[in-house]
N, C-alpha and C positions, 0 to 999 in steps of 0.2 A: 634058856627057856626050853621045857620037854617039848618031844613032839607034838602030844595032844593038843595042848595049849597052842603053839604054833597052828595047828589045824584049826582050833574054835577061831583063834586072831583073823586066820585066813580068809574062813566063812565069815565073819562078818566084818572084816572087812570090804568083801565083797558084796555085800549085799545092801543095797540102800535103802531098802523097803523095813519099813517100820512094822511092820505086822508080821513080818518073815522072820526078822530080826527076834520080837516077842514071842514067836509060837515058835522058834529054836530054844530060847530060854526055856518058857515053860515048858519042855521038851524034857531039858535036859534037868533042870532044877527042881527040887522038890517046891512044894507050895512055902514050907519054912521057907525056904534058902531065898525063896523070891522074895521072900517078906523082909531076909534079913539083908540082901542085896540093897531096897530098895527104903529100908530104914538107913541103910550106911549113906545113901546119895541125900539122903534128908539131915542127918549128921553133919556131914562138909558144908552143904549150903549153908545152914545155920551157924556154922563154927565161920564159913566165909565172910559171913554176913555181922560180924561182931556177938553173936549171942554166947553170954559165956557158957561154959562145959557144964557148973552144977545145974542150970536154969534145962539146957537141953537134956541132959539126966532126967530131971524130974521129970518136962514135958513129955520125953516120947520113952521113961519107964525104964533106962538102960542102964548099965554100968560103966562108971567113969574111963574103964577099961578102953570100953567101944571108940568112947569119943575120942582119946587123947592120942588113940593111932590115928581119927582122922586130924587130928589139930595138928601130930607132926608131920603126917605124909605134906600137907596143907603149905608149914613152914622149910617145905625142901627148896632148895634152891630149882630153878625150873620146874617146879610141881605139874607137872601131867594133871593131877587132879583141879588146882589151880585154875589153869585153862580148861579146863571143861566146866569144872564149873562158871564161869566166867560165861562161855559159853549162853547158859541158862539165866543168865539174874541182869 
């Protein structure tokens, strides 16, 4: 992991505050990238949730691309993503 990265992990990990947490994103992220962030956590949940990959295509507009990085990250063994989403549903 570069250092930058190790520095954002850092800051929020320290930070519990959910609003601190947002106005560091939108900080640092452009309005796309929040958008495209925030279509990918919409991606997993549904692909978590049994919805198949062409039906979420259609619904939220995207390329079969998108989704089937999140359907693998999803099938790793220990998935990080997994658990968090798991987390939320």
């Amino acid at each position: 992991m570069n250092n930058n990265i190790k520095e954002i992990c850092q800051f929020l990990a320290e930070n519990d505050d959910q609003k601190t947490i947002y106005k560091f994103l939108e900080s640092i992220l452009t309005p796309t990238e929040m958008k495209t962030l925030s279509s990918r956590w919409q991606i997993v949940k549904m692909l978590d949730r049994g919805v198949p990959q062409r039906k979420i295509a259609k619904e939220l507009h995207l390329s079969l691309c998108k989704i089937t990085r999140g359907s693998k990250e999803l099938k790793k063994r220990n998935s990080i993503l997994k658990k968090a989403v798991k987390r939320f549903q």
